[in-house]
Each structure stands twice: as C-alpha cells, then as structure tokens.
TIDO-239132 format. One record per residue (C-alpha): residue in three letters; chain; x, y, z. Coordinates in nm, 4 decimals. Example, Ala and Ser with C-alpha at 12.3 -4.5 7.8 and 13.67 -1.06 7.14 Angstrom:
REC_rest_kette_u_v_w
REC_ALA_A_1.2300_-0.4500_0.7800
REC_SER_A_1.3670_-0.1060_0.7140
This chain:
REC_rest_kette_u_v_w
REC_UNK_A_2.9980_4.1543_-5.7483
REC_UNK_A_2.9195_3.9790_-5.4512
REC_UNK_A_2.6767_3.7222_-5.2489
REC_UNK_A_2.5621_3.7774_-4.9004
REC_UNK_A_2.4078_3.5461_-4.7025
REC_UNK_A_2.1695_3.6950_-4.4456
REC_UNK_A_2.0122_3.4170_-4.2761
REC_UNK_A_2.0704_3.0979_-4.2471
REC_UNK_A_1.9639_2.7870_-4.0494
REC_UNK_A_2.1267_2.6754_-3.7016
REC_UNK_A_2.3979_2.4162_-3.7339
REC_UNK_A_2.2871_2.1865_-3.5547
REC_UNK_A_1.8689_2.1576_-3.5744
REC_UNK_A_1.5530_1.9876_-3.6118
REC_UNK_A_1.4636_1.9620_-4.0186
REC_UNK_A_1.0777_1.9848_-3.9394
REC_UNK_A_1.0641_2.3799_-3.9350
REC_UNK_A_1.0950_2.6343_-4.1776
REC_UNK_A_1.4732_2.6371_-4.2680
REC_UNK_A_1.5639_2.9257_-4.4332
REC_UNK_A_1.8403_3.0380_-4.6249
REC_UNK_A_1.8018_3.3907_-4.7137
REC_UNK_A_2.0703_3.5781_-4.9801
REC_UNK_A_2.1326_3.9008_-5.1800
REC_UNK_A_2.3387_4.0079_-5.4093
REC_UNK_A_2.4314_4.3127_-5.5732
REC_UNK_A_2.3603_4.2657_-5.9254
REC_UNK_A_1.9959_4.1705_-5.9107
REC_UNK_A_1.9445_4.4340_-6.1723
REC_UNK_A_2.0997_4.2138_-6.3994
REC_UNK_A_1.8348_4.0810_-6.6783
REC_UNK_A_1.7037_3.7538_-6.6291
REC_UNK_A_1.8473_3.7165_-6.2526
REC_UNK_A_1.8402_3.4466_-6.0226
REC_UNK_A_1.9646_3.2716_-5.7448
REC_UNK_A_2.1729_2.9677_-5.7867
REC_UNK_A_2.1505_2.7772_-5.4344
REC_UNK_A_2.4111_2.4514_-5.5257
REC_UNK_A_2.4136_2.1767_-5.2886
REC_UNK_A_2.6778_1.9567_-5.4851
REC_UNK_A_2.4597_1.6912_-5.6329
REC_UNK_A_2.1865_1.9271_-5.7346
REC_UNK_A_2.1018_2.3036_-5.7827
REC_UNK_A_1.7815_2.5341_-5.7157
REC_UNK_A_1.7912_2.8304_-5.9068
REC_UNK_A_1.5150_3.1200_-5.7097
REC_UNK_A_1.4420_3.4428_-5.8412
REC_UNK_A_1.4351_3.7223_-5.6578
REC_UNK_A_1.1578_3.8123_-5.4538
REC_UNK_A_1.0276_4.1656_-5.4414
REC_UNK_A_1.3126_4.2627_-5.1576
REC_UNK_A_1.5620_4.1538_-5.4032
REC_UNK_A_1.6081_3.8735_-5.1353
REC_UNK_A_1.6754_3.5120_-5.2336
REC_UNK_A_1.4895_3.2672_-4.9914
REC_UNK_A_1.4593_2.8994_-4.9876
REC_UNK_A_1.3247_2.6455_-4.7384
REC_UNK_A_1.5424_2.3453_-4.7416
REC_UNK_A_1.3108_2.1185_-4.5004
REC_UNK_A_1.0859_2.0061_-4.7852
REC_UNK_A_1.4041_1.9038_-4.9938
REC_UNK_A_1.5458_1.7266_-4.7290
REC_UNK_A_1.2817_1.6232_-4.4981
REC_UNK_A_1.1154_1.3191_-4.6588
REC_UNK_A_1.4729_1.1294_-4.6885
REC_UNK_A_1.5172_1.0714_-4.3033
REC_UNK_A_1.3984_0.7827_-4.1482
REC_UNK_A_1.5473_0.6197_-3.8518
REC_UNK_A_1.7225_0.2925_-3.9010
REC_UNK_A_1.4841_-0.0062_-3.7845
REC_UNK_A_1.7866_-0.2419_-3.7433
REC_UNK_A_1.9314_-0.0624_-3.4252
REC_UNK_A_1.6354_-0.2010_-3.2589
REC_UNK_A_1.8439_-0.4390_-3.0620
REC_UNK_A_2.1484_-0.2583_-3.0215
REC_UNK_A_2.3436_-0.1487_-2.7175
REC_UNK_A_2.4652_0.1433_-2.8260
REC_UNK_A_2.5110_0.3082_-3.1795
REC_UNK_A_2.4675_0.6079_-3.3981
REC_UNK_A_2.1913_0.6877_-3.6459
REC_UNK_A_2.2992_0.8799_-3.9649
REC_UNK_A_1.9861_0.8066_-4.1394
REC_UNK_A_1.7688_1.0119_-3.9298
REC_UNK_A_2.0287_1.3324_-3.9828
REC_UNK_A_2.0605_1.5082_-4.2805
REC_UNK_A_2.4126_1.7034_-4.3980
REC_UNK_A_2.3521_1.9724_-4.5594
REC_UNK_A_2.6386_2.1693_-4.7583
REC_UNK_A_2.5442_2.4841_-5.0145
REC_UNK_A_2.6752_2.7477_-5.2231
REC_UNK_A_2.5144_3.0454_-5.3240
REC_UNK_A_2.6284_3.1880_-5.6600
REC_UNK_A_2.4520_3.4088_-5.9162
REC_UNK_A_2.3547_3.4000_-6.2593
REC_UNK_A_2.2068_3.5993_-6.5640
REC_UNK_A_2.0970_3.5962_-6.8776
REC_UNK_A_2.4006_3.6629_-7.1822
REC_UNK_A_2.3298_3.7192_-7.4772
REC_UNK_A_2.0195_3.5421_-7.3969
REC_UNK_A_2.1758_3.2531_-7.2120
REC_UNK_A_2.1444_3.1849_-6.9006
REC_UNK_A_2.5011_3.1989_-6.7286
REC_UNK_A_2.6646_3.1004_-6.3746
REC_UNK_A_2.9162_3.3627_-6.2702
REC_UNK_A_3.2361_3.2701_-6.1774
REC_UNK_A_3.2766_3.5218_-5.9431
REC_UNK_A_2.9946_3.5907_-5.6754
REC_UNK_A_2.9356_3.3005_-5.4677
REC_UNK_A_2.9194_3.2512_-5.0582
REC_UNK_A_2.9131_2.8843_-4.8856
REC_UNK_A_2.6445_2.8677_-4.5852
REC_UNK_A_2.7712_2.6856_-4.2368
REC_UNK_A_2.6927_2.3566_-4.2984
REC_UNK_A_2.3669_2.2486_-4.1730
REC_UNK_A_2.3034_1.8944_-3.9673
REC_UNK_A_1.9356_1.8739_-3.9683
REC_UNK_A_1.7787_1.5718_-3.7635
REC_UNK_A_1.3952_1.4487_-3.7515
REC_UNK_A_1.2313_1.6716_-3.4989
REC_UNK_A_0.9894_1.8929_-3.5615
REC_UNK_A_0.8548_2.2456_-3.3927
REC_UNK_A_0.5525_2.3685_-3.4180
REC_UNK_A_0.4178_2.6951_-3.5747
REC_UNK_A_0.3792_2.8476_-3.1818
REC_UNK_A_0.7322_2.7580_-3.1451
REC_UNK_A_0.8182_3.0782_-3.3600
REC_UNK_A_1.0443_3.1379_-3.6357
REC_UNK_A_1.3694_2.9513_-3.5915
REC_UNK_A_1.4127_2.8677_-3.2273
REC_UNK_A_1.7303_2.8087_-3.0281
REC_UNK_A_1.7697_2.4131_-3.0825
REC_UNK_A_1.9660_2.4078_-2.7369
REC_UNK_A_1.6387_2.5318_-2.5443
REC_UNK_A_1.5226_2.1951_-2.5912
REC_UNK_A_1.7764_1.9418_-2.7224
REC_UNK_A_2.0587_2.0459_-2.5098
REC_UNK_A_2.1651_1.8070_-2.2722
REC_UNK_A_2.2986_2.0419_-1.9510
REC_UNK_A_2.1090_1.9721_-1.6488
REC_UNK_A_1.8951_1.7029_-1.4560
REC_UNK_A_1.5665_1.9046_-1.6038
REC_UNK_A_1.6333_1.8450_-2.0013
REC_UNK_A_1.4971_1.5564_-2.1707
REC_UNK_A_1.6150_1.3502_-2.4622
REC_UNK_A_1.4897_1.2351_-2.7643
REC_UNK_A_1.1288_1.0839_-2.6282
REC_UNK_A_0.8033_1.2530_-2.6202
REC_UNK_A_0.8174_1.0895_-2.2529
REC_UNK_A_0.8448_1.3220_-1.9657
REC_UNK_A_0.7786_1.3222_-1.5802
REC_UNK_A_0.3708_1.3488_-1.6247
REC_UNK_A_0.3220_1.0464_-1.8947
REC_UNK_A_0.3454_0.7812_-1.6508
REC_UNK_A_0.3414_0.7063_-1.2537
REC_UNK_A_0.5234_0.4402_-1.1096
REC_UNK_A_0.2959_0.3759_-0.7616
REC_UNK_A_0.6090_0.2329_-0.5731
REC_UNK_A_0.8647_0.5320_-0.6347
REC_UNK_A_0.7574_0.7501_-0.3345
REC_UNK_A_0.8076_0.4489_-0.0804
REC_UNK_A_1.1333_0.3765_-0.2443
REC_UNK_A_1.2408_0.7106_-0.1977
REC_UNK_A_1.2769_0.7888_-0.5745
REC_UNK_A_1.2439_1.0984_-0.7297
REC_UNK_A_0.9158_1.2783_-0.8584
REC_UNK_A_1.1123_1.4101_-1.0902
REC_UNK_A_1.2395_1.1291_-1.2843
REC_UNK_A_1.0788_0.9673_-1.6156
REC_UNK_A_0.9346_0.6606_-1.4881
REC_UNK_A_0.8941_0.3700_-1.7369
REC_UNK_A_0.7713_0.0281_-1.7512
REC_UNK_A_0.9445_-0.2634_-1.9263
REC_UNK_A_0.8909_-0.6170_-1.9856
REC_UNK_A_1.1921_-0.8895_-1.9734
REC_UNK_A_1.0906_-0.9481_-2.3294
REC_UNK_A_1.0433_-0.5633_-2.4769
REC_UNK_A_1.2920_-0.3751_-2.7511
REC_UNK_A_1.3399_-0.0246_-2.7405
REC_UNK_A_1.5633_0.2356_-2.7633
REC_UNK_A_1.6906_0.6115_-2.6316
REC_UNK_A_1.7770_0.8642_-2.8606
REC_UNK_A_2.0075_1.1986_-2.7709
REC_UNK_A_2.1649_1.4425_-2.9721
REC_UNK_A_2.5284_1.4325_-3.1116
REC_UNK_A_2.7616_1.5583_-2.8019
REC_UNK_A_2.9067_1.7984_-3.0957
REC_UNK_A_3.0157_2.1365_-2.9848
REC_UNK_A_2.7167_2.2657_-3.2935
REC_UNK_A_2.4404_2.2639_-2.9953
REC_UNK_A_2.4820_2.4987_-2.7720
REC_UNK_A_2.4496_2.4631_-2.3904
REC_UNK_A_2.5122_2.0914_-2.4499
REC_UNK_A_2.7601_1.9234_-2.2528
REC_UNK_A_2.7548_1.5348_-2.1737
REC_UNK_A_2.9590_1.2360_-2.3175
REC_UNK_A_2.8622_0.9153_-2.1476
REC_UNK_A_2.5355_0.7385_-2.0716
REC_UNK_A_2.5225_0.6269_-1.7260
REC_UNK_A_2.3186_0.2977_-1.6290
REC_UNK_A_2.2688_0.1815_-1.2729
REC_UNK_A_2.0469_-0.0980_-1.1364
REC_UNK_A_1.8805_-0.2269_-0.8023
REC_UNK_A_1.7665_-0.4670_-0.6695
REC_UNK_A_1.4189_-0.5080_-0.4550
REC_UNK_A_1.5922_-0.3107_-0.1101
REC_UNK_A_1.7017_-0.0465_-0.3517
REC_UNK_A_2.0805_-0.1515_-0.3408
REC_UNK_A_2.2547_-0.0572_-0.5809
REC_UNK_A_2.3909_-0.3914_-0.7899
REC_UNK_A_2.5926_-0.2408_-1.0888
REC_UNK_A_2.6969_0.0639_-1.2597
REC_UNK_A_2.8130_0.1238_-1.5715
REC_UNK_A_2.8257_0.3891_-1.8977
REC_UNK_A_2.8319_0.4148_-2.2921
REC_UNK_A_3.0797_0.6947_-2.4381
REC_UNK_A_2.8206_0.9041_-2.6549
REC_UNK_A_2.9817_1.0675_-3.0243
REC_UNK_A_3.0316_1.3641_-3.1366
REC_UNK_A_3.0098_1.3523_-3.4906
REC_UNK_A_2.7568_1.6266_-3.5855
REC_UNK_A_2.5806_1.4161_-3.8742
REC_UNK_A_2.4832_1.1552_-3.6125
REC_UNK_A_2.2188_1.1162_-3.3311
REC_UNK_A_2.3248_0.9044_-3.0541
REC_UNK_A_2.1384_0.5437_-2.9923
REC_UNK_A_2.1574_0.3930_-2.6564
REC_UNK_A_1.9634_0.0498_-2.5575
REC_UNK_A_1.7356_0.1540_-2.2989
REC_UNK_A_1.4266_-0.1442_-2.2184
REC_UNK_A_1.5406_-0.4536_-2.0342
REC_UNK_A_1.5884_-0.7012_-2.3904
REC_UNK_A_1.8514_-0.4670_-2.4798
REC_UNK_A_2.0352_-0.4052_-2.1591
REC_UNK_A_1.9694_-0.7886_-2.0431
REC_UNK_A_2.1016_-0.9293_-2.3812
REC_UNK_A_2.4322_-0.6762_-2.4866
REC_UNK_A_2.5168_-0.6915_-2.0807
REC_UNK_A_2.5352_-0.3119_-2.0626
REC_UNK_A_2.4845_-0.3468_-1.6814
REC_UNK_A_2.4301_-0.6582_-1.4542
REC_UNK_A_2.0680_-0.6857_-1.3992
REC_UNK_A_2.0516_-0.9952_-1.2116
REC_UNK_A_1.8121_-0.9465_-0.9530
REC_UNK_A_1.7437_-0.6034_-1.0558
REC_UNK_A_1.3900_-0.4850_-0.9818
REC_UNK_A_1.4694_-0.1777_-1.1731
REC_UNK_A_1.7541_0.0221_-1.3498
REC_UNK_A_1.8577_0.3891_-1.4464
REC_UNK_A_1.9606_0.5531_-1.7274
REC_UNK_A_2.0921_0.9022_-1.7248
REC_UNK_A_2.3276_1.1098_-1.9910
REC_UNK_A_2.5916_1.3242_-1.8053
REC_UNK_A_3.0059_1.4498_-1.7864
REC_UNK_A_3.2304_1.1902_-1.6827
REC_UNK_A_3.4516_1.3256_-1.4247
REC_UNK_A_3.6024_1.0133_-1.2484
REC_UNK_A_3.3963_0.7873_-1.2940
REC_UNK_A_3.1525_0.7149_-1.1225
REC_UNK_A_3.1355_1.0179_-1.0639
REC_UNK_A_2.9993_1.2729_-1.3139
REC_UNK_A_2.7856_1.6052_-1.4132
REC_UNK_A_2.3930_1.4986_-1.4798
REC_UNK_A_2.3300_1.6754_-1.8017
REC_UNK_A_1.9382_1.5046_-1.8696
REC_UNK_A_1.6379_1.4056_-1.6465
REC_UNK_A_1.6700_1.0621_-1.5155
REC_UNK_A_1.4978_0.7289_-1.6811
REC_UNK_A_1.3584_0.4781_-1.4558
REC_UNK_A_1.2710_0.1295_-1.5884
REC_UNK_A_1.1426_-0.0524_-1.3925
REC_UNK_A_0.9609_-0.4589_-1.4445
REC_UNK_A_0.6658_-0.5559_-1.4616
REC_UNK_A_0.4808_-0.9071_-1.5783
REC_UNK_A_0.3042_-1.0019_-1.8616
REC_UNK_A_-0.0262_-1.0009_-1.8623
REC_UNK_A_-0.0988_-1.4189_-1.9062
REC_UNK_A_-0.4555_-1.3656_-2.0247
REC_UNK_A_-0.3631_-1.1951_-2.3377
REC_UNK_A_-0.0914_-1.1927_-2.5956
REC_UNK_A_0.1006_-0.8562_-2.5930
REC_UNK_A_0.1089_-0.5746_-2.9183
REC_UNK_A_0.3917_-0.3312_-2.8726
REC_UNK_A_0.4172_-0.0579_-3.0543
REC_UNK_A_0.7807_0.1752_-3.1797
REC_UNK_A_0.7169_0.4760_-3.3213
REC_UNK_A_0.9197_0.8220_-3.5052
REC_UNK_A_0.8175_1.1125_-3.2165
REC_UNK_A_0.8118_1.4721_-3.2892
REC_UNK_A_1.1603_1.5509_-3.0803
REC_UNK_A_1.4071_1.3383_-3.3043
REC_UNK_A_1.4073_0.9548_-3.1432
REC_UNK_A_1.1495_0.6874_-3.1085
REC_UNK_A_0.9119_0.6532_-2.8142
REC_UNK_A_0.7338_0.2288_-2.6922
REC_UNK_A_0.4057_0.1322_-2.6022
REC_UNK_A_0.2489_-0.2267_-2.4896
REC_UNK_A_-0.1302_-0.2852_-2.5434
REC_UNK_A_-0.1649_-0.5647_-2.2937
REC_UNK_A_-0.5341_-0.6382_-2.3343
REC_UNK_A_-0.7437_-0.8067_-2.6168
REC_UNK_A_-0.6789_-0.8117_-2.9472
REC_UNK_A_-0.8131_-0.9117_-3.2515
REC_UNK_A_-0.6906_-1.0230_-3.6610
REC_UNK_A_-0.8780_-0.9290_-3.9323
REC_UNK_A_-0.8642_-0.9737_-4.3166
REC_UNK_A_-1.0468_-0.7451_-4.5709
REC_UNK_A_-1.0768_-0.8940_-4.9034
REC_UNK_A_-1.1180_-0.6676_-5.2339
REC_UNK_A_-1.1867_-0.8808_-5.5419
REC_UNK_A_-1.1591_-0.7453_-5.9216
REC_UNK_A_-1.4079_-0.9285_-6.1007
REC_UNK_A_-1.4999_-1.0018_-6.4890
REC_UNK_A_-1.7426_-1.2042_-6.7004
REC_UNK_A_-1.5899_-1.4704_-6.8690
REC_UNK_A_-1.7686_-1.5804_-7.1932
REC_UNK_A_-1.8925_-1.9423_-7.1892
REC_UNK_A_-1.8220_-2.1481_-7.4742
REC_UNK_A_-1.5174_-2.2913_-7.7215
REC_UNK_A_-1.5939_-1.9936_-7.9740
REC_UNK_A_-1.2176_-2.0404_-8.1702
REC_UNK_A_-1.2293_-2.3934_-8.2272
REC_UNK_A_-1.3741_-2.5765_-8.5356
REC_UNK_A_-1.6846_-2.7259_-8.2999
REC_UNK_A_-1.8682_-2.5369_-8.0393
REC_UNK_A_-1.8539_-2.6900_-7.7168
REC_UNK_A_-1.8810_-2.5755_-7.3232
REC_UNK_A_-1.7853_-2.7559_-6.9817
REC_UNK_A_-2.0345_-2.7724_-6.6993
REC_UNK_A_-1.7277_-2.6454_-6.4742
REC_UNK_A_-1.6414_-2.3121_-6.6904
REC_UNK_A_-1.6492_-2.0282_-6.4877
REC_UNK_A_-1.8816_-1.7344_-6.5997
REC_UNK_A_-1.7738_-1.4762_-6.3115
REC_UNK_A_-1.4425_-1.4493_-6.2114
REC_UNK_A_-1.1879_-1.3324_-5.9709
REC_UNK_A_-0.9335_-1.1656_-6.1834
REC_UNK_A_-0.7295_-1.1380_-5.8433
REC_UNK_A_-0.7974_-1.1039_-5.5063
REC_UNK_A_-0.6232_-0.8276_-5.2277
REC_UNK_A_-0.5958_-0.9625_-4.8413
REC_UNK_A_-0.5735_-0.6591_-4.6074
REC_UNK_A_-0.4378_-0.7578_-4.2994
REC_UNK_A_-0.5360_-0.5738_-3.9834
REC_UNK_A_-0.5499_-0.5676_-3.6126
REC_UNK_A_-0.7236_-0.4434_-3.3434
REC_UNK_A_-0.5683_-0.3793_-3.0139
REC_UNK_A_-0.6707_-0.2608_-2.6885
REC_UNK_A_-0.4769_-0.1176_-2.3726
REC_UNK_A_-0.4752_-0.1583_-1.9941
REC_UNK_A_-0.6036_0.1879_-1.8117
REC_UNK_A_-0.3757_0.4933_-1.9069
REC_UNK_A_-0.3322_0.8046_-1.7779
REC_UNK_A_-0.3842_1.1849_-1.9208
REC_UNK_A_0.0003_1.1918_-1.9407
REC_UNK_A_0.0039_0.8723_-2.1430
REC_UNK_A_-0.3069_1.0135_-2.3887
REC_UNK_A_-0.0773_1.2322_-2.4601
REC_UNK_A_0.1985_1.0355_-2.5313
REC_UNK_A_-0.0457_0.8118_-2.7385
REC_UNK_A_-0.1497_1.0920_-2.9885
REC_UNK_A_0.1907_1.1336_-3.1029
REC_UNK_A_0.1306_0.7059_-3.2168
REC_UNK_A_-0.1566_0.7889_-3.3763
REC_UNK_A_0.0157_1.0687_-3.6023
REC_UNK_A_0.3352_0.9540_-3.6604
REC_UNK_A_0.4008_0.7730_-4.0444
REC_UNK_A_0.6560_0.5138_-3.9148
REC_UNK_A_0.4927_0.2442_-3.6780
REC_UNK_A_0.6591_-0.0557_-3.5993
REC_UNK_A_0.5079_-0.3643_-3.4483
REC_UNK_A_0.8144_-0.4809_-3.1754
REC_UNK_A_0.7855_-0.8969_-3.1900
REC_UNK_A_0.9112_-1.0241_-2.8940
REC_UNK_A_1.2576_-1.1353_-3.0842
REC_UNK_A_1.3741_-0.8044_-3.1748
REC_UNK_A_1.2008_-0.8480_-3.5109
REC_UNK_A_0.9684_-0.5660_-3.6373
REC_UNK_A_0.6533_-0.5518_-3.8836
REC_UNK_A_0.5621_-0.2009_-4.0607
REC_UNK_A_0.1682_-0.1379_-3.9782
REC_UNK_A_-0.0224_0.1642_-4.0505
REC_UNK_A_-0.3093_0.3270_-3.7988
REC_UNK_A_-0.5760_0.3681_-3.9359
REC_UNK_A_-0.7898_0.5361_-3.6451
REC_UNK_A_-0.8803_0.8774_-3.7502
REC_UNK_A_-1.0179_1.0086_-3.4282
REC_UNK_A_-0.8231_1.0519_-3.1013
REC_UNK_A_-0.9615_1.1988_-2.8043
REC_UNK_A_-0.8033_1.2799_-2.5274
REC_UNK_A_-0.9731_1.1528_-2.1847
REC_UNK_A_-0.9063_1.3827_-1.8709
REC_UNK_A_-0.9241_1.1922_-1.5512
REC_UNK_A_-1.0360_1.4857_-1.3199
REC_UNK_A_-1.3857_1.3726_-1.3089
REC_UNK_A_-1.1921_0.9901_-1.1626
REC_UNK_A_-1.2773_0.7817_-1.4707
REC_UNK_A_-1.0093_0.5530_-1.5660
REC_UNK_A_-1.0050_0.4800_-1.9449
REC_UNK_A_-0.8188_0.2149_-2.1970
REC_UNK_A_-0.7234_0.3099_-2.5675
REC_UNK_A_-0.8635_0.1095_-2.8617
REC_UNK_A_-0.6664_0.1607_-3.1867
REC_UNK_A_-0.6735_-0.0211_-3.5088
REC_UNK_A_-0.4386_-0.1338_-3.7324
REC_UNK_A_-0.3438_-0.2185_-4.0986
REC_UNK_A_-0.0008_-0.4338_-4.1406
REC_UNK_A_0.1688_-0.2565_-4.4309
REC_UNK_A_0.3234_-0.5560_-4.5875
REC_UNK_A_0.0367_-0.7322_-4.8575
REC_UNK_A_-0.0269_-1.1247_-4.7658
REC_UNK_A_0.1349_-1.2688_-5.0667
REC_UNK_A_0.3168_-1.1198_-5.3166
C-alpha cells in the first residue's frame, strides 16, 4: 500500500498559476476510493481521475487569502508574511468499509512544503515555469518585485550625467510613500544569491554623498520590504540625502562592504517638484510579479458624490388614534435612507508607451491604495473599464484620465 507523489509545485513560487499536486496510489481499485490531500487545518478528499491520478490545484484555495500588508507603507525595511502563503500537505488514502468511508493508516506521502507568494504567470508562460527565470536575484539584468523596468520611464538628464541606459529610472517627490519588494534570499529559489540592499546618493555634480545597505531575510515564508521613494529613505535615515539630487538602490552580495556582487538591475530615484497648480493623487497598487508598483497624477482632478435614495409612501393621517387628524408638515414621500458614493476623477501629466504599460497593470489590479501625503492610505476602486494603450510612434504625447470610487461609504 503506498502513495506517490508525482508532481508537485516548486518550493518557492508565485500562487497565481496552476499549482498542481499530482498523486497515485496503488489501491485505487479499492471501492469507493479517493484521495485524501490533508493540509492540517483542513482536508480535500479527490477521486480519481480516469489515469487513476489524483490532481488538485491549490492556487484557488490559497490564493484569495494574500494581501500585502498596507501598514509597511512607511517602513524602512521589513518582511511581508501576508502576501506569502505556507503551504504543508499530506497525501493519504481512503475507502469505503463496510460502507464507511475510512482513512488508512498506512499509505500516506508529505509534499515539499510549498511558499507560494502573490505573483502571477500567465497562460503563455507554460505549465509550471522555473520561478528563478524571473524572480531570481543573480545579475545586474533581473528585476524585483515591480512591474517597472528600463522602458517604463526616461529620465532626460541620465545620459549627460553619465548614468546608465540600463537602469530603472524613477521619479519621486520629497513627500511620496512607496516601497520595493524582492524575494526571500532563501536557498528555495534557485539562481538567487543576494543579502543586502545597497543605497547610494548624489548630489547635483554626481558625487557620491553616502552609502549604505539593509541585510535582506531568508526566511522562505517571507518577501522582503525595503523603503525605496524619498519619504521613506528621508524619514527612517536609511542613507543621508542631504543635498541629494538623486539616490540608488540596488540588491547584491556583500563582500566587504562596500564592496559587493550586483545581483538586480539598478533603481534610480531621482526628485522632482510638485506641480503648484494642482493638488497631487498618488496611486499604490498589488502588481502581477509579487510587490507593489507608485504612480502620481499631477494634473486636475475632480470629487464627486452619487446619491442612491430608497424611497416609500408614507400614509398621511393619525389613523390609530381615537380622532383623525394630519399635520401640514407630514411627509408623504420619503427617503427611507440615502447611499453617498464617493468618487474621483484624476488626470496625469504626458506618459510614455512604457508607462501605458505600467498603467494597465493599475487599472486591473483589486488592491488600490490612495498614498496621502502622511503615509496614510484610503482603499478606492477603478472603475474605468476601458484602457487603451497609446503608441507614440506617430509623436503624439498623451495624458491618462482614470476614475475612481473610494471604497470606504461616507457615514456609517
């Protein structure tokens, strides 16, 4: 008598994909067969399909608990469990006895335990990719946890500074919250090796003013949070930016340090002002690849309120007393209640191909954030339904117009 398990997920792996956990066993003859996947708390019992296989997808199971944790928002560095889930199962087998369905003692196998974080693949990804292909952190070319990458945005000084085409260029306001997420530095991922988080800022002359890093963790049922925009850095002192006209951010293997291994792209943040015409909207949002990716819509923008009323006809008239009577103030129609929907409408400066792109991952995502200038966030829904792309071969420069519902109801 005895379990197999024949596929499994990798150890380490995004939870938006198809994670299988395939089993057989040899007494699938037995009447009344199935299955008995056990994950502790709970059990799934699967009957076998017409391969005598057992297969179940733990993703949806799993999936919809993850979230990541909107009080990190101002942090300097931390970990986010919330976003990772640990998954631990046996597979045993049972039968009907006697016409009772019984667990055997016997035939059972445990799976590797599974960490699976909130990324997603797509269907043209294929069935169970490496996770190291793209979450790996092992050389200046991978990327973290942001949709972000060399294309999304320009930075028109960088070539007269003598920086790098190929670094992720980013702008940040004194004032703006945000975060960089990276994988656990666990052993799990393959052709992963970093541990620190190396920041480095300049001034206007490009000298170098400080450096300094953040020791990442290694615990597999973690991601790794690192303050990356200028509130965070500025306010938990993670490197002096006095003076700084812009600052660095790259994940690596200490050696001696200073000196260490790049093991991810490099992030550029650089300032820029406020636009004093208009009050800014920025926007946090869950990506696709496991973190949270920033916007600011610097141009107009407008509040709204939708009312819905629930209405009924009162009757006019003191019908259950002992004298029939009426006030010229009674109400005849009524509002039984009354629900406010708050929403706004907000508007960005020009953007670029790269940053369409990086916009249509805000518009699907189902955990937006409005970023108050206090660290402070407020849930909000989008509620455009169309996106469209605009390609700026034909030299048209375009701004993005979204609108917005605030999740929270005005009153209680």
């Amino acid at each position: 008598m005895a379990i197999t398990i024949d596929d499994q997920p990798y150890e380490y792996t995004p939870v938006g994909q198809r994670l299988m956990l395939v089993a057989s066993s040899t007494n699938v003859a037995n009447a009344g067969f199935r299955f008995v996947f056990d994950f502790g708390s709970f059990t799934v019992n699967v009957q076998p399909n017409a391969q005598n296989k057992g297969m179940l997808d733990l993703a949806p199971i799993f999936r919809e608990a993850l979230f990541h944790e909107p009080s990190l928002i101002t942090t300097a560095f931390d970990v986010d469990q919330k976003s990772v889930a640990s998954i631990t199962c046996v597979v045993r087998e049972g039968w009907l006895v006697d016409g009772v369905f019984e667990i055997s003692g016997t035939g059972e196998a445990a799976i590797n335990d599974v960490y699976a974080f909130l990324a997603e693949y797509q269907v043209a990804d294929g069935y169970k990719p490496k996770p190291e292909y793209r979450y790996g952190l092992i050389d200046i070319f991978k990327y973290v946890m942001s949709e972000r990458t060399t294309d999304t945005h320009k930075w028109s000084e960088a070539a007269v500074r003598g920086l790098s085409s190929d670094y992720v260029y980013i702008p940040t306001r004194v004032a703006d919250y945000g975060l960089l997420y990276a994988p656990s530095s666990t052993t799990l991922l393959a052709d992963s090796d970093f541990d620190i988080a190396v920041y480095s800022s300049y001034d206007n002359d490009d000298v170098l003013i400080d450096t300094k890093f953040l020791t990442m963790d290694n615990d597999p049922s973690i991601v790794n949070v690192v303050g990356a925009f200028y509130a965070n850095v500025a306010v938990n002192g993670i490197v002096d930016l006095t003076g700084a006209k812009y600052y660095t951010i790259q994940f690596g293997k200490e050696i001696a340090f200073p000196v260490y291994t790049p093991a991810s792209r490099m992030y550029c943040f650089y300032l820029v002002d406020d636009d004093c015409r208009f009050d800014n909207v920025r926007l946090g949002w869950t990506n696709t690849c496991g973190g949270t990716d920033y916007f600011n819509f610097t141009k107009k923008s407008e509040l709204s309120f939708n009312y819905d009323r629930k209405q009924y006809q009162k009757i006019v008239g003191s019908y259950n007393e002992s004298t029939f009577d009426f006030n010229t103030y009674d109400r005849g129609m009524t509002d039984r209640y009354v629900t406010t929907t708050k929403g706004l409408q907000i508007n960005s400066d020009w953007v670029s191909v790269g940053e369409f792109q990086l916009l249509q991952t805000l518009c699907r995502s189902n955990d937006v954030f409005i970023i108050n200038d206090d660290g402070t966030m407020t849930p909000v829904l989008i509620d455009t339904q169309n996106f469209v792309i605009k390609d700026e071969r034909y030299s048209k420069l375009y701004n993005v117009t979204l609108n917005l519902k605030y999740s929270q109801p005005v009153g209680l």
